[in-house]
FITOR-705804 format. One record per atom (N, C-alpha, C, O): residue number from 1; residue in one letter; atom name; x, y, z. Coordinates in steps of 0.05 Angstrom, whole numbers. Layout:
BEGIN
(NUM, "A", "CA", (X, Y, Z))
...
This chain:
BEGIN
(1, "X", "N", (-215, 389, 178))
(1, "X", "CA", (-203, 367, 164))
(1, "X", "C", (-210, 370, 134))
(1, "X", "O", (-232, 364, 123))
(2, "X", "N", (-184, 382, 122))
(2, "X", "CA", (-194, 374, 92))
(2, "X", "C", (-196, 351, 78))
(2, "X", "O", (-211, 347, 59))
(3, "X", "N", (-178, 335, 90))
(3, "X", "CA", (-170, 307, 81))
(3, "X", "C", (-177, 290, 92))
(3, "X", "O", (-168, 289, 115))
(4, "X", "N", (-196, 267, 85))
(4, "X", "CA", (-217, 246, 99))
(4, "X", "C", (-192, 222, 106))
(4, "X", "O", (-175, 219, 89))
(5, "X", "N", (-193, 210, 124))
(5, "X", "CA", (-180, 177, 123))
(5, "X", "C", (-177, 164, 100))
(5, "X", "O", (-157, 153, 92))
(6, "X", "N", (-206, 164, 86))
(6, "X", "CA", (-208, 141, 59))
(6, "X", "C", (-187, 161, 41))
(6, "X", "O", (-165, 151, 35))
(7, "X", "N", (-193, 183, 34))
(7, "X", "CA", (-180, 196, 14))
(7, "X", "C", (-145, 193, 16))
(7, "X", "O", (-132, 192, -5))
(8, "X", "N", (-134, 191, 40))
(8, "X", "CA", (-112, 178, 53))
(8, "X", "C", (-112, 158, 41))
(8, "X", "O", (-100, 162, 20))
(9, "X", "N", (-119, 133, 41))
(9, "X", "CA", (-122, 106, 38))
(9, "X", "C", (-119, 103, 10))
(9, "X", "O", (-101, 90, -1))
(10, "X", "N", (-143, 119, -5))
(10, "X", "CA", (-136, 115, -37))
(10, "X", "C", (-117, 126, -50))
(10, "X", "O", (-111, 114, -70))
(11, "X", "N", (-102, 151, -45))
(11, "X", "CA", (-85, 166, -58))
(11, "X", "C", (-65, 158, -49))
(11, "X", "O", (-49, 153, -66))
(12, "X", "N", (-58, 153, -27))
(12, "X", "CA", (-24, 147, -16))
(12, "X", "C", (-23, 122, -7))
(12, "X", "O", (-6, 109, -18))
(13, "X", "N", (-40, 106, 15))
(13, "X", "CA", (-38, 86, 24))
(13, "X", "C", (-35, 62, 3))
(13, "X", "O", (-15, 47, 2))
(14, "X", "N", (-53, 59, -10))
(14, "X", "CA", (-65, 36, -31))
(14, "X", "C", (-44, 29, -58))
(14, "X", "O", (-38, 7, -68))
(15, "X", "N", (-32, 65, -70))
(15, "X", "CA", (-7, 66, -82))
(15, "X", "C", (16, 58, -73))
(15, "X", "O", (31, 45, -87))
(16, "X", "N", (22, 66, -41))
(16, "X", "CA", (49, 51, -36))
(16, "X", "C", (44, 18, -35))
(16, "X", "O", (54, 2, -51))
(17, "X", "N", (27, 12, -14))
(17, "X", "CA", (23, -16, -24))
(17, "X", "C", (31, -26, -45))
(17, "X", "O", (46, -45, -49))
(18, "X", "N", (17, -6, -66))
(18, "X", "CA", (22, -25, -94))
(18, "X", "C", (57, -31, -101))
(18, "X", "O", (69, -52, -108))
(19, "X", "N", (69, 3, -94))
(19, "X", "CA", (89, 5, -106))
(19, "X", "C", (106, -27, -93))
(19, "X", "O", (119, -44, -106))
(20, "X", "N", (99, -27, -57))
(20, "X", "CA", (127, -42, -50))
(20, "X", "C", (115, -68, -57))
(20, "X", "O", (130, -87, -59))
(21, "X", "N", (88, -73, -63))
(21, "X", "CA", (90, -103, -79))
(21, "X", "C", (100, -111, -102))
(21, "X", "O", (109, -134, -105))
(22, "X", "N", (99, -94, -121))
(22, "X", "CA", (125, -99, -149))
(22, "X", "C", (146, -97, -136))
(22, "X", "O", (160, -117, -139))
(23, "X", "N", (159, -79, -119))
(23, "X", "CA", (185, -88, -113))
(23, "X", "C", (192, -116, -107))
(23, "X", "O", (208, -134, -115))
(24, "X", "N", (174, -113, -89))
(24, "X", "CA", (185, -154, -71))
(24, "X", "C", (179, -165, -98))
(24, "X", "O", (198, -177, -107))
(25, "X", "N", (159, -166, -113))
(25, "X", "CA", (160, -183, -135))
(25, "X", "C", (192, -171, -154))
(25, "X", "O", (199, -194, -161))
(26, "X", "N", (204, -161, -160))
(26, "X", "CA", (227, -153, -167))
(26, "X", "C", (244, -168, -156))
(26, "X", "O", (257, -185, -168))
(27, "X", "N", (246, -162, -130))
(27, "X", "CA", (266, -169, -126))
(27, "X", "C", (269, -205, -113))
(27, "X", "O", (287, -215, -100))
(28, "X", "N", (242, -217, -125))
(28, "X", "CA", (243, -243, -126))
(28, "X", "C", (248, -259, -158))
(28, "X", "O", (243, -282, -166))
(29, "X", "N", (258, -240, -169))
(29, "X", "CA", (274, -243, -202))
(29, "X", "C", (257, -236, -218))
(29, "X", "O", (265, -224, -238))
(30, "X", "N", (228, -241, -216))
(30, "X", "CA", (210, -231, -236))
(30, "X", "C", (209, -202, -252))
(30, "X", "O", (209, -179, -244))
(31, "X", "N", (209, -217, -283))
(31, "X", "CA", (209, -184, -298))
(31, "X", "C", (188, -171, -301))
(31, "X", "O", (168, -184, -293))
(32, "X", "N", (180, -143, -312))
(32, "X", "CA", (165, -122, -305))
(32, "X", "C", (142, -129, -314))
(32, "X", "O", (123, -121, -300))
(33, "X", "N", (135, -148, -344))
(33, "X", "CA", (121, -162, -356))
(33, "X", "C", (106, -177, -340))
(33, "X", "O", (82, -174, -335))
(34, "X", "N", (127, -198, -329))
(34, "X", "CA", (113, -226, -300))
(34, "X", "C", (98, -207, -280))
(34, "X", "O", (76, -215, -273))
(35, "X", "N", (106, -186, -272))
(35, "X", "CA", (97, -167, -246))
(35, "X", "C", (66, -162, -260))
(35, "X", "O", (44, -167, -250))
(36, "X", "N", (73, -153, -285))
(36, "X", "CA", (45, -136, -295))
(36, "X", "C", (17, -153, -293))
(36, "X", "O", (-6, -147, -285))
(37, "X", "N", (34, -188, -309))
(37, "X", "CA", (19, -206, -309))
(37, "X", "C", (3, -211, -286))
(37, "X", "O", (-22, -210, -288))
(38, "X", "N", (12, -216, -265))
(38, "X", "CA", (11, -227, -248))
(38, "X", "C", (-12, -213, -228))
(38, "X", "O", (-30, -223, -215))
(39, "X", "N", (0, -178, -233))
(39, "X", "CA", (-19, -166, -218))
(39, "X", "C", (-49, -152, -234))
(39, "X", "O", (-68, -139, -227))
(40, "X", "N", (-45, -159, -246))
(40, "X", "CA", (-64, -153, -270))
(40, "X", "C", (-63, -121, -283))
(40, "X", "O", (-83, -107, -287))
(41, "X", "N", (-42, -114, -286))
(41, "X", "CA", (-33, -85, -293))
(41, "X", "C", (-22, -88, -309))
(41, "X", "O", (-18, -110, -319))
(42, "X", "N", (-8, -59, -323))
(42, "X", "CA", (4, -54, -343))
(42, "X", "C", (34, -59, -336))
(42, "X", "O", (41, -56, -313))
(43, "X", "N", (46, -63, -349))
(43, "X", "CA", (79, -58, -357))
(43, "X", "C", (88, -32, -350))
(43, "X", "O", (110, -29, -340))
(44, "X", "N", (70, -9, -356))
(44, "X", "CA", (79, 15, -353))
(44, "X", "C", (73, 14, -333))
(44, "X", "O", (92, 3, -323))
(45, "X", "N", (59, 18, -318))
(45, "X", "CA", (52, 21, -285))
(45, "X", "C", (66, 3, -267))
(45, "X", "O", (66, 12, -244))
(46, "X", "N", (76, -16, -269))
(46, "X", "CA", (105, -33, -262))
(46, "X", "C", (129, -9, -261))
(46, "X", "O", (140, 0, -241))
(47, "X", "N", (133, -3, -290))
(47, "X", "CA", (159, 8, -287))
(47, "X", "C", (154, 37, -270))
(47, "X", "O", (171, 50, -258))
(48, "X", "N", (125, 45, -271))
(48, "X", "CA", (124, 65, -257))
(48, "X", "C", (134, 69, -228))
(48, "X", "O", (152, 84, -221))
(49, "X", "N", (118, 52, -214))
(49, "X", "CA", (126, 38, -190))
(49, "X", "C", (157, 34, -182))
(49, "X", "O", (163, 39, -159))
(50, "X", "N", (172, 28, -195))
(50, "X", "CA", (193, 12, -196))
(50, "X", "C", (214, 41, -202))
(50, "X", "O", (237, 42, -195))
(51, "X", "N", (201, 62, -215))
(51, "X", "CA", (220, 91, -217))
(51, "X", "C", (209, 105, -197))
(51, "X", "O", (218, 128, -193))
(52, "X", "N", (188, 96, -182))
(52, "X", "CA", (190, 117, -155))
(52, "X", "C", (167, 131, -165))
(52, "X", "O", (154, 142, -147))
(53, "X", "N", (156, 135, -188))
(53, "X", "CA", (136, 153, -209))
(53, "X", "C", (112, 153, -190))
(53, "X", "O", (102, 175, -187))
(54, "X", "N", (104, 138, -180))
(54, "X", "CA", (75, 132, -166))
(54, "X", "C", (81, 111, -130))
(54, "X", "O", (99, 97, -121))
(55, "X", "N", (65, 117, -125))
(55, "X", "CA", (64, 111, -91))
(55, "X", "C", (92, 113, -81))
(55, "X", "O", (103, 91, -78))
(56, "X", "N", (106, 132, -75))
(56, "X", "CA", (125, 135, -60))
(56, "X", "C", (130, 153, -42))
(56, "X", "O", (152, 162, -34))
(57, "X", "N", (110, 157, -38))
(57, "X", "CA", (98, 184, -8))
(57, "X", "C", (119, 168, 17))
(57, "X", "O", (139, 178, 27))
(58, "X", "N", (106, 139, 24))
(58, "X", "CA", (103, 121, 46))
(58, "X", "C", (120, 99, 32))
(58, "X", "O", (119, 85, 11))
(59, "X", "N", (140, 103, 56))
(59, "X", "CA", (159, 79, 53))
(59, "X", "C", (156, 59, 76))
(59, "X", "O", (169, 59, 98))
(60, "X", "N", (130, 36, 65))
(60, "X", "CA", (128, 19, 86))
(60, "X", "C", (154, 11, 96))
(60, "X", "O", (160, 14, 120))
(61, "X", "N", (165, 3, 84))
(61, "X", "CA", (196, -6, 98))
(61, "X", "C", (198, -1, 128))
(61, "X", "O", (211, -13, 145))
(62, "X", "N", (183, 21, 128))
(62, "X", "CA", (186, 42, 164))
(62, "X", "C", (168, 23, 187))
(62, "X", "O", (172, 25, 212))
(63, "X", "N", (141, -2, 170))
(63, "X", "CA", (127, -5, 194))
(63, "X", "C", (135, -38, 181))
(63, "X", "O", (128, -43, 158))
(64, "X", "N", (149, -57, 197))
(64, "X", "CA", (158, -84, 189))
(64, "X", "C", (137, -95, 187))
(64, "X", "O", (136, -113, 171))
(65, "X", "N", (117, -90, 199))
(65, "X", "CA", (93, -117, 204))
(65, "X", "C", (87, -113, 176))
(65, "X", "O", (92, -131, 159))
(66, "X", "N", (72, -83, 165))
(66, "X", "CA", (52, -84, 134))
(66, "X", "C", (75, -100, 122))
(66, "X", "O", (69, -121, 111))
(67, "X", "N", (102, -92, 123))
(67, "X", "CA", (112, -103, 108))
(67, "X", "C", (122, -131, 104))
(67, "X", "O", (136, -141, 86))
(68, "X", "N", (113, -141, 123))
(68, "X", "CA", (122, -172, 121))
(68, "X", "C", (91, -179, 122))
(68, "X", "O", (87, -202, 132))
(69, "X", "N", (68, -165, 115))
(69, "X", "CA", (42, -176, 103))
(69, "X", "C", (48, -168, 67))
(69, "X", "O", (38, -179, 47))
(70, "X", "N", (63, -149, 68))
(70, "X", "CA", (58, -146, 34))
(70, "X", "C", (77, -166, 30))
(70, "X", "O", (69, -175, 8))
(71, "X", "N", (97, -180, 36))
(71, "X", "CA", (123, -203, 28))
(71, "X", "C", (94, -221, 23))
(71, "X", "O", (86, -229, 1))
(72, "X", "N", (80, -224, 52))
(72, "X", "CA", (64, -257, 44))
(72, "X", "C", (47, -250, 34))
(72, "X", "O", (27, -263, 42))
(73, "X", "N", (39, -229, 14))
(73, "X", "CA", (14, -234, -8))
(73, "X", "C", (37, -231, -32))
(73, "X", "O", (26, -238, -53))
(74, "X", "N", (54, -227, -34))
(74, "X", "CA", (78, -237, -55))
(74, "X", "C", (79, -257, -46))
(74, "X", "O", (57, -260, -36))
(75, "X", "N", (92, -275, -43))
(75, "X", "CA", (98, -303, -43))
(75, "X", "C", (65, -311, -45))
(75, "X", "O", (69, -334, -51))
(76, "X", "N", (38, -309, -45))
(76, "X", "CA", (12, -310, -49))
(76, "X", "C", (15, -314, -70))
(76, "X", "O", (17, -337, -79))
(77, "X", "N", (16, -287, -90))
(77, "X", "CA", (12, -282, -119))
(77, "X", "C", (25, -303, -131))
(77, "X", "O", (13, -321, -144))
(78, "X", "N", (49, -302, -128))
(78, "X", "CA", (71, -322, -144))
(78, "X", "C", (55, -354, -141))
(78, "X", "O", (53, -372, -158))
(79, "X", "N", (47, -356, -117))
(79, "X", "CA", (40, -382, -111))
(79, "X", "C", (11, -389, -128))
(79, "X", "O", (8, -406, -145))
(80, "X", "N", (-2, -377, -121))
(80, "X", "CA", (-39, -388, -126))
(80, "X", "C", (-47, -367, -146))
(80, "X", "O", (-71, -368, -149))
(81, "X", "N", (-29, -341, -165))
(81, "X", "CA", (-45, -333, -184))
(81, "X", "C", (-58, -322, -179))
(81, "X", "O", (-63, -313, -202))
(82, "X", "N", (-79, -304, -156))
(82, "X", "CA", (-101, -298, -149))
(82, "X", "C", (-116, -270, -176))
(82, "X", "O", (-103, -256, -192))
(83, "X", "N", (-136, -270, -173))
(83, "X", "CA", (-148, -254, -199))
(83, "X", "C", (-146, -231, -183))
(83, "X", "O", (-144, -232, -158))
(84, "X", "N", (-146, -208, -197))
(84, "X", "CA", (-152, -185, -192))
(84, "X", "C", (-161, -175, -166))
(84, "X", "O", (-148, -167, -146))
(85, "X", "N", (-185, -178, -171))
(85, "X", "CA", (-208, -180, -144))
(85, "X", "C", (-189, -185, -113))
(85, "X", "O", (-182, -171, -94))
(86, "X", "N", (-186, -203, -118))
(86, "X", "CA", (-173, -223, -93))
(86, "X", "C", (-146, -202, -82))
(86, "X", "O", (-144, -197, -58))
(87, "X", "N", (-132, -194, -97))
(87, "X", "CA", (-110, -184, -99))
(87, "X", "C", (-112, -155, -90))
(87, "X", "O", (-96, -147, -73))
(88, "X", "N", (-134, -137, -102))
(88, "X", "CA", (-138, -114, -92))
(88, "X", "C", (-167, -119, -60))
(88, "X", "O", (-177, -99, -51))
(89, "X", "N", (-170, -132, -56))
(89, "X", "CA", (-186, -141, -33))
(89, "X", "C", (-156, -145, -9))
(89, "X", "O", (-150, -129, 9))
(90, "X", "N", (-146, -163, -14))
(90, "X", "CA", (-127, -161, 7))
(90, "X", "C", (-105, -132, 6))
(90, "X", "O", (-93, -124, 26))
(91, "X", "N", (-103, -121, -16))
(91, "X", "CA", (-93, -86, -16))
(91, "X", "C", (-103, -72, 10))
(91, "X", "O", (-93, -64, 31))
(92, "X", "N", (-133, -75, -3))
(92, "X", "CA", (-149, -57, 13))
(92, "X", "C", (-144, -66, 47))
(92, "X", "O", (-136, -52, 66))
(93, "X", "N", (-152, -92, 47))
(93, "X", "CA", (-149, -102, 79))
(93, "X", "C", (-120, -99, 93))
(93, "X", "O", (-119, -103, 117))
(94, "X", "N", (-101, -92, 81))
(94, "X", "CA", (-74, -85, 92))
(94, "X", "C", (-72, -52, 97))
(94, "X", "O", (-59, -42, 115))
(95, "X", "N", (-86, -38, 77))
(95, "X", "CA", (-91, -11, 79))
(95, "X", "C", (-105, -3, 104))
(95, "X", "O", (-98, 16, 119))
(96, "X", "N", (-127, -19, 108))
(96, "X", "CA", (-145, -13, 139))
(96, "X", "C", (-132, -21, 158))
(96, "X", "O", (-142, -12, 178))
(97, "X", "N", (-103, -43, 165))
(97, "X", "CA", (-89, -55, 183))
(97, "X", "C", (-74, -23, 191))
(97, "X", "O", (-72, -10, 212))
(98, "X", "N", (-67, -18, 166))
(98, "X", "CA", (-47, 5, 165))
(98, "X", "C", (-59, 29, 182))
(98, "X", "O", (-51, 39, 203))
(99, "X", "N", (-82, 34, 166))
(99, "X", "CA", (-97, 58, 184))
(99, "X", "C", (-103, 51, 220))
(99, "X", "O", (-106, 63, 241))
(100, "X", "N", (-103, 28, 213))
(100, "X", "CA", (-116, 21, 251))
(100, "X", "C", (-93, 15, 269))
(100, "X", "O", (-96, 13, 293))
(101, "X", "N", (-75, 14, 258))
(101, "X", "CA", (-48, 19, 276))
(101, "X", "C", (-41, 51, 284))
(101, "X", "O", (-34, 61, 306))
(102, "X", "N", (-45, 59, 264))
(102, "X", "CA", (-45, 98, 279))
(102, "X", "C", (-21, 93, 253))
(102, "X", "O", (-8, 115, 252))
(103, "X", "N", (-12, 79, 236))
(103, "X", "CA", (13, 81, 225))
(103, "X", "C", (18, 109, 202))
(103, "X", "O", (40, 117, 196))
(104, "X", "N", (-3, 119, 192))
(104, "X", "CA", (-13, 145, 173))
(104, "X", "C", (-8, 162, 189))
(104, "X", "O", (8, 179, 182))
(105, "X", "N", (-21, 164, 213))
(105, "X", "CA", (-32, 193, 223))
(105, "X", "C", (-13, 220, 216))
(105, "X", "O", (-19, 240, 202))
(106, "X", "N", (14, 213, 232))
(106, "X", "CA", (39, 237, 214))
(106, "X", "C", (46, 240, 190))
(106, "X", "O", (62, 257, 181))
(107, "X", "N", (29, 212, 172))
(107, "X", "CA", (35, 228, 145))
(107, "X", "C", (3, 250, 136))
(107, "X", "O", (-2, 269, 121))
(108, "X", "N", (-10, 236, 151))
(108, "X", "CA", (-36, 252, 143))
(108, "X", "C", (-41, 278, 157))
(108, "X", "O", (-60, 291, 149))
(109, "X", "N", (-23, 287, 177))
(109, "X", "CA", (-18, 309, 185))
(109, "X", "C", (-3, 329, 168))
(109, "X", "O", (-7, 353, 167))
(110, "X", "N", (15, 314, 153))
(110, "X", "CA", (34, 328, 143))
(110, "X", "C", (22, 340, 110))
(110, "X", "O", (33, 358, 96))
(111, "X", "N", (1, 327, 105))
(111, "X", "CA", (-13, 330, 82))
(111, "X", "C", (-36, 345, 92))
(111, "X", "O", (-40, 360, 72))
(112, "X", "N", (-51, 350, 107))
(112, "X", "CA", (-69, 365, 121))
(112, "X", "C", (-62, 381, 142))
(112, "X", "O", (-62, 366, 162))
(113, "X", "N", (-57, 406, 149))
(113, "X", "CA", (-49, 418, 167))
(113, "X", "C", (-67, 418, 187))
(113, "X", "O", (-58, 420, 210))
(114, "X", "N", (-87, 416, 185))
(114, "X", "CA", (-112, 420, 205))
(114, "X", "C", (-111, 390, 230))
(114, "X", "O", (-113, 388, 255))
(115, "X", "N", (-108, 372, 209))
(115, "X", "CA", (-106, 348, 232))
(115, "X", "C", (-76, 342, 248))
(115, "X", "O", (-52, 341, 244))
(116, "X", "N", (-97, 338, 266))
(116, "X", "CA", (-78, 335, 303))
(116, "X", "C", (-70, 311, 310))
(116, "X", "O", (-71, 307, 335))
(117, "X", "N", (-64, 298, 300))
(117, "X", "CA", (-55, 264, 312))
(117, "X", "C", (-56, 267, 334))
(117, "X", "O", (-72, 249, 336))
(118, "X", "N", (-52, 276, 360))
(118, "X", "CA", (-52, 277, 381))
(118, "X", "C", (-82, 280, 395))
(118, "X", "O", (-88, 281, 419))
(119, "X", "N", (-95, 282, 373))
(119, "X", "CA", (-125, 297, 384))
(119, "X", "C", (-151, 265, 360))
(119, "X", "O", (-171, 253, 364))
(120, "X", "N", (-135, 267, 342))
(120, "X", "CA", (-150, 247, 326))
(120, "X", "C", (-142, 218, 325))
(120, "X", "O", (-122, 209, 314))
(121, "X", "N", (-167, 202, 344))
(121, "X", "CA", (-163, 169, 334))
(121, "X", "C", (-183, 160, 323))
(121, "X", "O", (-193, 140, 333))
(122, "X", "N", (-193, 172, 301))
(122, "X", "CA", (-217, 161, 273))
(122, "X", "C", (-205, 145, 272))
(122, "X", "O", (-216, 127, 287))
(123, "X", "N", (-182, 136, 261))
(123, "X", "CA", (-175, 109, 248))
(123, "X", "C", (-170, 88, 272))
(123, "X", "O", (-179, 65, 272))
(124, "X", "N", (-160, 97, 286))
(124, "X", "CA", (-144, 84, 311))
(124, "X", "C", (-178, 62, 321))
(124, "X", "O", (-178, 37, 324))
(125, "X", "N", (-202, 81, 325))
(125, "X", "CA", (-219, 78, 334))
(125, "X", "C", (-235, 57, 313))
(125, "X", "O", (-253, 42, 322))
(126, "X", "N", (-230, 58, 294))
(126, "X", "CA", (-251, 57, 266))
(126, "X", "C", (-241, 28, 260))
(126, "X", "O", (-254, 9, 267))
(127, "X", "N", (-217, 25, 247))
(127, "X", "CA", (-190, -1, 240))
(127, "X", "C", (-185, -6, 256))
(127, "X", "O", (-180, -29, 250))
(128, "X", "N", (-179, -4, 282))
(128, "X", "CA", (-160, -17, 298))
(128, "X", "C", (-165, -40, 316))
(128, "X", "O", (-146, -50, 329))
């Protein structure tokens, strides 16, 4: 295994997250500015997101549940503001939902040749 779970989690997992939460925020009318605000980021890293530039390995779209947890920490943000902290805390806790469903494993195969989804439930065992 060249490639650890966490290293999964921070490089691809944690980015798409990000990416499809500016979207839903997008596509709840908010501009790139409001997104940035809101999430405590830049403008540029909005539009990044939003051109596909960054987290677009993993198109949650594929597993409904993360994605109707990233809808309700949008409608969250918009609602209560939450700081930073709060905001990348629940990232992270959707990222470990992610891993403990087995929902990575074929992408983390596909990025590591060595691992066997068929043979590895670290996460399955670990998150789930």
């Amino acid at each position: 295994m060249k490639t650890n779970a966490f290293e999964v989690a921070s490089r691809y997992i944690y980015p798409s997250l990000r990416r499809r939460l500016v979207e839903v925020l997008r596509e709840k009318g908010l501009t790139q500015t409001g997104i940035a605000e809101l999430l405590h980021i830049t403008q540029s890293a909005v539009s990044r997101y939003l051109k596909m530039d960054r987290g677009a390995l993993i198109d949650l779209k594929a597993f409904p549940d993360i994605d109707e947890e990233v809808k309700a920490l949008a409608e969250r943000i918009i609602r209560e503001r939450p700081d930073e902290y709060e905001i990348h805390a629940e990232l992270v806790r959707i990222s470990l939902r992610l891993l403990g469903k087995g929902y990575a494993c074929s992408f983390h195969a596909r990025i590591d040749p060595d691992i066997d989804p068929s043979l590895c439930n670290v996460c399955i065992e670990l998150f789930g």
